[in-house]
BALOBA-1460 file (C-alpha; in Angstrom, 3 decimals):
// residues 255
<rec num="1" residu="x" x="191.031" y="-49.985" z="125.508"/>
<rec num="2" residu="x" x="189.031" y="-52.772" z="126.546"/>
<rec num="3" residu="x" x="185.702" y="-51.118" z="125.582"/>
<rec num="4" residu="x" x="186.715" y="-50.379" z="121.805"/>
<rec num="5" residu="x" x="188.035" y="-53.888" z="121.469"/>
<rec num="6" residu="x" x="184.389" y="-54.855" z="122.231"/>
<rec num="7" residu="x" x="183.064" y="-52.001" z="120.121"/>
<rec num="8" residu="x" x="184.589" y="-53.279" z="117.109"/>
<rec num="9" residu="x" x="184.271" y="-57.146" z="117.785"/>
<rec num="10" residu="x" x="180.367" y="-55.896" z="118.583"/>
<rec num="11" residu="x" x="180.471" y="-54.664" z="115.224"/>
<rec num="12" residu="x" x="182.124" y="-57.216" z="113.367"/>
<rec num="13" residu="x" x="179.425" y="-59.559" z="114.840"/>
<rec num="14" residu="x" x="176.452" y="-57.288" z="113.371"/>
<rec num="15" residu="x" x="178.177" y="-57.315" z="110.304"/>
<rec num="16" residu="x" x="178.547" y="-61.678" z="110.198"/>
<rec num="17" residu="x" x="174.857" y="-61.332" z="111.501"/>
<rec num="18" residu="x" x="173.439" y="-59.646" z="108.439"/>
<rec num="19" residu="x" x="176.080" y="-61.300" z="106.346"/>
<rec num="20" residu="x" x="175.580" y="-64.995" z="107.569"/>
<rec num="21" residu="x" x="171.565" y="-63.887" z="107.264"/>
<rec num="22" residu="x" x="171.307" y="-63.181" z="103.877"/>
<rec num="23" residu="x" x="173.610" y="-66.325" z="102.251"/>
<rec num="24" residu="x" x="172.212" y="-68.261" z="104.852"/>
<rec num="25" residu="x" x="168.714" y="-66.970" z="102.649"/>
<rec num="26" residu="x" x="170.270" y="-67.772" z="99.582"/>
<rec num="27" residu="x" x="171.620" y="-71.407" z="100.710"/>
<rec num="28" residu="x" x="167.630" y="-72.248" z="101.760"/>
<rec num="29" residu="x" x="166.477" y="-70.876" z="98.291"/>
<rec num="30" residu="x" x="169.197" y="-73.143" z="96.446"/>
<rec num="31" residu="x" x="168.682" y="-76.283" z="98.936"/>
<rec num="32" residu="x" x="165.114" y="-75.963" z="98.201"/>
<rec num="33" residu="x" x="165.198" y="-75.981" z="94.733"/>
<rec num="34" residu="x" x="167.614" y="-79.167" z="94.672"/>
<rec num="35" residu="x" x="164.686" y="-80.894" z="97.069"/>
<rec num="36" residu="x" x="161.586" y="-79.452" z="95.505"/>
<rec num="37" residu="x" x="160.725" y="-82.103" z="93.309"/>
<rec num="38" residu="x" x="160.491" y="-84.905" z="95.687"/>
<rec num="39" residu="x" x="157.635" y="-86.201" z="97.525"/>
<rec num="40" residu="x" x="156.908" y="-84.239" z="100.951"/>
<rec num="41" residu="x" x="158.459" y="-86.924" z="103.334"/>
<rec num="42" residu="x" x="161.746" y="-87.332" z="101.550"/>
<rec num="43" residu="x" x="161.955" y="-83.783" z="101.018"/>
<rec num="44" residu="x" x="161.773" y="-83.021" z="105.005"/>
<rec num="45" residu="x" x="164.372" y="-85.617" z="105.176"/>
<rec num="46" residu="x" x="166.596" y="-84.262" z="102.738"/>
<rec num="47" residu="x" x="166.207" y="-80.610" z="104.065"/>
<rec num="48" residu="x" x="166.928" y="-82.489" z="107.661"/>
<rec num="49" residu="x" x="169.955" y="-83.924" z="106.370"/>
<rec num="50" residu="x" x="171.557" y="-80.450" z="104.774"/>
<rec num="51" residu="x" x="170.863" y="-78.973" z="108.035"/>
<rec num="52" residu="x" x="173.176" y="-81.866" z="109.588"/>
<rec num="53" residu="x" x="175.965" y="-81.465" z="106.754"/>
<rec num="54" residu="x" x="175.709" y="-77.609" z="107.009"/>
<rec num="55" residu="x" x="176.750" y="-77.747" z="110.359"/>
<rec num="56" residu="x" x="179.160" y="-80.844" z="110.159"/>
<rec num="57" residu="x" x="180.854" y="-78.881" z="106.865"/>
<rec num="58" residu="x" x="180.979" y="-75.500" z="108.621"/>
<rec num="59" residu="x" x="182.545" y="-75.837" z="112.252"/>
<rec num="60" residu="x" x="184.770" y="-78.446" z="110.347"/>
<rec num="61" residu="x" x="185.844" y="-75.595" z="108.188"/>
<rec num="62" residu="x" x="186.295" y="-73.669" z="110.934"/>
<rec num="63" residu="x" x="188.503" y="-75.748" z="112.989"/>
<rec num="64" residu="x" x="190.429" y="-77.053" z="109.903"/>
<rec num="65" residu="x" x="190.940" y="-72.709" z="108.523"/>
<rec num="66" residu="x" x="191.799" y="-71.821" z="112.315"/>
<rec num="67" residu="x" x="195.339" y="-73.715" z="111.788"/>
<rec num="68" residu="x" x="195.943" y="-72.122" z="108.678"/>
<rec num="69" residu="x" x="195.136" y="-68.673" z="108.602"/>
<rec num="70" residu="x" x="198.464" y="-67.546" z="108.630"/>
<rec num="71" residu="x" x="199.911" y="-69.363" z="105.957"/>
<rec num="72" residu="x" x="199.886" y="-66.112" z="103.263"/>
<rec num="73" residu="x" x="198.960" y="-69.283" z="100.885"/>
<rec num="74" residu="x" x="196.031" y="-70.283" z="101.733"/>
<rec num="75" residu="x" x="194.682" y="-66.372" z="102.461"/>
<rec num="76" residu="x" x="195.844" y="-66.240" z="99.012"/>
<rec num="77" residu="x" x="193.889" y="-69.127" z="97.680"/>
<rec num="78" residu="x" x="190.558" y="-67.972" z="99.918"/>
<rec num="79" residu="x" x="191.186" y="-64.289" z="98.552"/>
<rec num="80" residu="x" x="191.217" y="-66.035" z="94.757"/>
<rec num="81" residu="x" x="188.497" y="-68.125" z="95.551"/>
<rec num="82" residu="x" x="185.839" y="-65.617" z="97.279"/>
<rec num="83" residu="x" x="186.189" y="-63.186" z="94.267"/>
<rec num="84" residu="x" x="185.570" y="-66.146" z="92.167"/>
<rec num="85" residu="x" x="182.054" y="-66.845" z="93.764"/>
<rec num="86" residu="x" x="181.290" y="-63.529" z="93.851"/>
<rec num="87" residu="x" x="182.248" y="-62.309" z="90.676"/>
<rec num="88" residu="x" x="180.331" y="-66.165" z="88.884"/>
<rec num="89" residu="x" x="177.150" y="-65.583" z="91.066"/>
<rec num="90" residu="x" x="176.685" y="-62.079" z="89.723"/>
<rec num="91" residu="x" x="177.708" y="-62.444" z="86.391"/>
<rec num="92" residu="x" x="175.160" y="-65.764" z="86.580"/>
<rec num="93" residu="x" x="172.632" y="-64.007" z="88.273"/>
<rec num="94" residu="x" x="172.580" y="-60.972" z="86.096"/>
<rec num="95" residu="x" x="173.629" y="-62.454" z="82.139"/>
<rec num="96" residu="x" x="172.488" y="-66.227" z="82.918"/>
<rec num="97" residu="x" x="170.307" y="-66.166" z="85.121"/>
<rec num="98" residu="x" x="166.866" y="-67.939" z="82.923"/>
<rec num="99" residu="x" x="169.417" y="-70.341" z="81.366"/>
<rec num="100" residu="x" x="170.921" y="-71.641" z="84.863"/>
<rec num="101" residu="x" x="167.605" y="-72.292" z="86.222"/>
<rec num="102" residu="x" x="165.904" y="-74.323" z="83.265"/>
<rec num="103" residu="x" x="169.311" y="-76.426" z="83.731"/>
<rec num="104" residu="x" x="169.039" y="-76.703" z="86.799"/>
<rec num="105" residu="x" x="165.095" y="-77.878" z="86.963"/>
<rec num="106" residu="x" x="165.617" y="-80.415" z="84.325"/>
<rec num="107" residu="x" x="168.998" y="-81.367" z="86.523"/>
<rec num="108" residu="x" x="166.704" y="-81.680" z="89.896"/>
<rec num="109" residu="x" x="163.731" y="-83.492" z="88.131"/>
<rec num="110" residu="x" x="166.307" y="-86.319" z="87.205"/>
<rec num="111" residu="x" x="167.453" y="-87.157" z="90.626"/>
<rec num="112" residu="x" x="166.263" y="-89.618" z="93.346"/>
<rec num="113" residu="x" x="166.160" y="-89.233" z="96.746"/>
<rec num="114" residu="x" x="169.972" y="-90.488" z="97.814"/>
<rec num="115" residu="x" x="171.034" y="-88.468" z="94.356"/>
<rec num="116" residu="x" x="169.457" y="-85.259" z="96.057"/>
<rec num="117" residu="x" x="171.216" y="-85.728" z="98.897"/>
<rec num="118" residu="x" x="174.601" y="-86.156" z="97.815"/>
<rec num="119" residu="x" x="174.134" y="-83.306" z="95.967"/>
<rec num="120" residu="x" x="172.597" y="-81.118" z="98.838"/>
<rec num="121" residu="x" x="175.576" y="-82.564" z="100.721"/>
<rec num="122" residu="x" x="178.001" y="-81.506" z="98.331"/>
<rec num="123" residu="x" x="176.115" y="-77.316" z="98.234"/>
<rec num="124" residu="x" x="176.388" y="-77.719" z="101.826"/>
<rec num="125" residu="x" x="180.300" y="-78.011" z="101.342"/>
<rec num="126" residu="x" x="180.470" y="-75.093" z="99.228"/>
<rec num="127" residu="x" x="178.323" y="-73.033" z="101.324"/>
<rec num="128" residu="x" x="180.299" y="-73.694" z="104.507"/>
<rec num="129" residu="x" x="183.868" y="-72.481" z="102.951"/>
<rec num="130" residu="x" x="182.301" y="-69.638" z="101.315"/>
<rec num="131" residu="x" x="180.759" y="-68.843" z="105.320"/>
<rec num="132" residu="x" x="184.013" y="-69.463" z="107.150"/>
<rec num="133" residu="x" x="186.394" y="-68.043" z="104.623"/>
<rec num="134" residu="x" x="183.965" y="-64.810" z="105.148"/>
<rec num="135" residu="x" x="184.350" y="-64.632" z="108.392"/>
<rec num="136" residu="x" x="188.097" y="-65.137" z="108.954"/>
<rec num="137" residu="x" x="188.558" y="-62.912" z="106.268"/>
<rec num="138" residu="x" x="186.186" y="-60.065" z="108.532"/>
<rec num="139" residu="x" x="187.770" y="-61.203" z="111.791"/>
<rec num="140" residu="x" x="191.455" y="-61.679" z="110.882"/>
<rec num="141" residu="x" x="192.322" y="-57.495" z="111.710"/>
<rec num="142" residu="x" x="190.352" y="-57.674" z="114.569"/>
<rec num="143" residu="x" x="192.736" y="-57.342" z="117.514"/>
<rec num="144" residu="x" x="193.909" y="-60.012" z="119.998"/>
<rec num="145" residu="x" x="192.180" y="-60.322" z="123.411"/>
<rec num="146" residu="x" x="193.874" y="-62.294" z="126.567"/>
<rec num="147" residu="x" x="191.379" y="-65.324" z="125.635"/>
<rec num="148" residu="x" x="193.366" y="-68.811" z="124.972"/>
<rec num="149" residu="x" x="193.793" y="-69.750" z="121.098"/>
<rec num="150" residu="x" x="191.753" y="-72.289" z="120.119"/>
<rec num="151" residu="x" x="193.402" y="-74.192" z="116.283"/>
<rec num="152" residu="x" x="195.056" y="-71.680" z="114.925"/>
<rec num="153" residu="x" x="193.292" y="-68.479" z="116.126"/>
<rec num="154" residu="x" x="192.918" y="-65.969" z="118.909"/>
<rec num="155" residu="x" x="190.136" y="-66.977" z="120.768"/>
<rec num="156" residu="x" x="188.065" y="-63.849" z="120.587"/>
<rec num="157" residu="x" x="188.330" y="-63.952" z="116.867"/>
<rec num="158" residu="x" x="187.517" y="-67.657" z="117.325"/>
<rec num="159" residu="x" x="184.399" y="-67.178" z="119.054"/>
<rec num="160" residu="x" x="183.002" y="-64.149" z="117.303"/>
<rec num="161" residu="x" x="183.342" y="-66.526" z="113.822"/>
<rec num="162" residu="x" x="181.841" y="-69.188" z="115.591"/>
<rec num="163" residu="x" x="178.959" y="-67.198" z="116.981"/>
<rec num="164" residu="x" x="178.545" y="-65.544" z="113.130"/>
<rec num="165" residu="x" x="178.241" y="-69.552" z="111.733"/>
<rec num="166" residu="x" x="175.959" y="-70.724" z="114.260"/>
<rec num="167" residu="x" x="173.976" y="-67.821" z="113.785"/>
<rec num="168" residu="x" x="173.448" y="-67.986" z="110.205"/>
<rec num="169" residu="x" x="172.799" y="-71.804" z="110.540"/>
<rec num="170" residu="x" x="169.821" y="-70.553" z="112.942"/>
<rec num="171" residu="x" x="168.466" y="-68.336" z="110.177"/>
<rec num="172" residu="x" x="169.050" y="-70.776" z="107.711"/>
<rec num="173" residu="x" x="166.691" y="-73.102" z="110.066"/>
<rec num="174" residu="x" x="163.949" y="-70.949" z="111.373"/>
<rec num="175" residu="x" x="164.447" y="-67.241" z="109.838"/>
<rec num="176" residu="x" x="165.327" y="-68.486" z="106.089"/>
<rec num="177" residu="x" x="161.919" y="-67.869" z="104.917"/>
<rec num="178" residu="x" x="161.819" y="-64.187" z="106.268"/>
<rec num="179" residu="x" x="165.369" y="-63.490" z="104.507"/>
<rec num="180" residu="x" x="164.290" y="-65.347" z="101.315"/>
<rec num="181" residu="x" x="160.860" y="-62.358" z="101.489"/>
<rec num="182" residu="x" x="163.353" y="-60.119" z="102.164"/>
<rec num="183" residu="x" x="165.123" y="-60.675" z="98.846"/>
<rec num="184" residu="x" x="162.547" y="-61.570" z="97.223"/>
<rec num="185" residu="x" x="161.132" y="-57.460" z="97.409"/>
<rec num="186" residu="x" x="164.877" y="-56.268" z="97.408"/>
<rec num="187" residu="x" x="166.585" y="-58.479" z="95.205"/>
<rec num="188" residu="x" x="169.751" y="-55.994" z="95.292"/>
<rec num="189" residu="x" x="170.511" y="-57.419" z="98.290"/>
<rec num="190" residu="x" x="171.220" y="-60.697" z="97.013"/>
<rec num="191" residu="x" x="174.005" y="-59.283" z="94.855"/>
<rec num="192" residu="x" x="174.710" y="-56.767" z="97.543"/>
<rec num="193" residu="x" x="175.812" y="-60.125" z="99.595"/>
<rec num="194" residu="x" x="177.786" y="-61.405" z="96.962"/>
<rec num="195" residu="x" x="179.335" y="-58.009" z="96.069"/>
<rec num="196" residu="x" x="180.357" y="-57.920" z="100.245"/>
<rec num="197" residu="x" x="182.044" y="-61.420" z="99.593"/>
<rec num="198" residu="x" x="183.860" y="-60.095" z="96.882"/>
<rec num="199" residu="x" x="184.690" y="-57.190" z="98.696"/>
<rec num="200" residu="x" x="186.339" y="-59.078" z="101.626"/>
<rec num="201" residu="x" x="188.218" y="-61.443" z="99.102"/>
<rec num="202" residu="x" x="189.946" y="-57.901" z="98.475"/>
<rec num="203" residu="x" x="190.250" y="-57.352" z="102.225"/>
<rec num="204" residu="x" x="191.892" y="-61.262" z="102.186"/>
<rec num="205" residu="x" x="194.169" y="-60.222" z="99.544"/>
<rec num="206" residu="x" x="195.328" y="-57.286" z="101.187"/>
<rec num="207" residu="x" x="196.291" y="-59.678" z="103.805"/>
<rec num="208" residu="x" x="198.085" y="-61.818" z="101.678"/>
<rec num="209" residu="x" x="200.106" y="-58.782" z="99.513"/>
<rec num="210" residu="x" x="200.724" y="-57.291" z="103.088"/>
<rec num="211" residu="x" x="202.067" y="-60.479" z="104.724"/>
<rec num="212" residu="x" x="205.447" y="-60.494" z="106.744"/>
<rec num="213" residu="x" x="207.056" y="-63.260" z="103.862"/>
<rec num="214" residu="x" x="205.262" y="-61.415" z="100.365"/>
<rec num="215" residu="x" x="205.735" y="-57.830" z="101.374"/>
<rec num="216" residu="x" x="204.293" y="-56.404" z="98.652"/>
<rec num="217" residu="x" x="202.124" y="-53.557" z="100.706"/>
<rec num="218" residu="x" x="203.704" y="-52.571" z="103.913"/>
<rec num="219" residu="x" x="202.510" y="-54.931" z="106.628"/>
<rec num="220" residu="x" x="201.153" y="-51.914" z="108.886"/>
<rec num="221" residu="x" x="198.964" y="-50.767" z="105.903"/>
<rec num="222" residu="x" x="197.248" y="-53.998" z="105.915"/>
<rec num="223" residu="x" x="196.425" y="-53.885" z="109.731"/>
<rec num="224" residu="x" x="195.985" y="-50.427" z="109.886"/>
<rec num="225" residu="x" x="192.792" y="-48.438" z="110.838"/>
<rec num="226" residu="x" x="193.253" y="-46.075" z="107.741"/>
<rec num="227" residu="x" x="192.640" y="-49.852" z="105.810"/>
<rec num="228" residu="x" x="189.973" y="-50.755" z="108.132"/>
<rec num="229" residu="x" x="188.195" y="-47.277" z="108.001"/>
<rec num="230" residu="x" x="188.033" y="-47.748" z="103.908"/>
<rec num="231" residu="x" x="187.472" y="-51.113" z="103.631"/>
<rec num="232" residu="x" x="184.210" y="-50.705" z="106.252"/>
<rec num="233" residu="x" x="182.886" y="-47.431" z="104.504"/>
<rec num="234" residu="x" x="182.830" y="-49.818" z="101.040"/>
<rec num="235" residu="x" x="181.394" y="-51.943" z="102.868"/>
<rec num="236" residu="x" x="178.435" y="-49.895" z="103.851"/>
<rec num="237" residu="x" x="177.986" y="-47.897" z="100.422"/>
<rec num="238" residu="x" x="177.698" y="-51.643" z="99.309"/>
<rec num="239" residu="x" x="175.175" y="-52.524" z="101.448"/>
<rec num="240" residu="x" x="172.987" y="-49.373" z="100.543"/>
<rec num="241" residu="x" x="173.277" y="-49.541" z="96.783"/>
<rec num="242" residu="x" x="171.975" y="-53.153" z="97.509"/>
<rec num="243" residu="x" x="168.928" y="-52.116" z="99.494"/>
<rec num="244" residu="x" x="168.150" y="-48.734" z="97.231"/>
<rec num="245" residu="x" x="168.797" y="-49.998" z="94.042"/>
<rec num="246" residu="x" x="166.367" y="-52.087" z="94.197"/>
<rec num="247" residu="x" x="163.438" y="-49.616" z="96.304"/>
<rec num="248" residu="x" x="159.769" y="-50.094" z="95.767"/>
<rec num="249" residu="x" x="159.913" y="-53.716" z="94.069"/>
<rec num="250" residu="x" x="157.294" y="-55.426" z="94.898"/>
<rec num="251" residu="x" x="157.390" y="-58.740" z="96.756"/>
<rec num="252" residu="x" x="156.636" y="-61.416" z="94.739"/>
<rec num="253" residu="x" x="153.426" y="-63.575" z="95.416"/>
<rec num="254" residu="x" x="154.122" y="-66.328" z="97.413"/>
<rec num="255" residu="x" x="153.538" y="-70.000" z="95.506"/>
């Protein structure tokens, strides 16, 4: 028993890993297009400070989530409000996509330094409840271990979140550029990523509709592995249409 538990918390963690690695890719693209048009010095220390809010803003999320995972409103609101990101970043990047980023140059060009970094301050808000949310959304069927809750949440499922957000903070520090090559030559992934946020907004709202006070879906359905089994095999076939549908593009030359 206590092997698969760490089987499928193991596995929960790869999947954060990769998850976590590739927004934490997109975050460092987007945070270095807010910060690209100011001189060198102020840009390393607006980049310095986003680092600082990211991880203020995310283990603040985190702690703040933790008490209130189990209210089926909020896992209603974070269900709602994952499928909204992922359904406006693909529809952006895919119909929009050369209209949001002449608005967004001219947008960047007009700023000054403290402007920047309220506004990298502000990205690093959104990117922290889109991480969390994520997670606790991956995490929440997990099952309970014998460690002490910590907020709101087992500890186990506490840790293995934790461990996903500090983790993608490291990539978004030292491995960004490698993810941001990555999509770069696959940009299906990119979309892939958001499509897997979607996708556990769905696993969040299953939650919710399965919840011991809504009752819509029968509350074993929602924690069962038949429900796990499918919602981890979309997961996957997500993940591969990302990296083949894109095969064999080229990475673009560095600038």
């Amino acid at each position: 028993m206590e092997l698969s538990i760490l089987f499928e918390y193991g596995w929960v963690l790869l999947l954060l890993i990769a998850l976590e690695g590739l927004l934490a890719a997109d975050n460092a693209l987007v945070l270095a297009i807010m910060v690209k048009h100011l001189p060198d010095k102020e840009r390393k220390k607006a980049l310095f400070y986003g680092l600082a809010g990211a991880f203020v803003f995310r283990f603040a999320s985190l702690f703040i989530i933790s008490f209130l995972v189990d209210v089926w409103q909020i896992q209603a609101i974070g269900a709602l409000y994952l499928l909204f990101i992922a359904i406006n970043h693909i529809v952006r990047k895919l119909v929009f996509k050369k209209k949001d980023e002449n608005t967004e140059e001219t947008e960047k060009k007009k700023s000054g330094f403290w402007g920047t970094v309220i506004k990298v301050e502000l990205a690093d808000i959104a990117f922290a409840i889109d991480s969390i949310l994520a997670a606790v959304a991956l995490a929440m069927t997990l099952p309970n271990t014998t460690l002490p809750q910590i907020g709101g949440l087992d500890g186990g499922k506490f840790l293995v979140i934790f461990a996903g957000g500090l983790i993608g903070l490291i990539i978004m520090r030292f491995a960004a550029n490698l993810f941001v090559r990555l999509l770069h030559s696959r940009p299906g992934l990119e979309i892939a990523a958001f499509a897997i946020v979607g996708w556990v907004g769905v696993k969040l709202a299953v939650l919710t509709l399965g919840h011991k006070d809504i009752g819509i879906i029968p509350y074993e359905f929602a924690h069962s592995t038949e429900w796990k089994l499918i919602f981890y095999s979309v997961l996957i076939l997500i993940a591969l249409a990302g990296w083949f549908f894109t095969k064999g593009t080229k990475e673009i030359r560095s600038e």
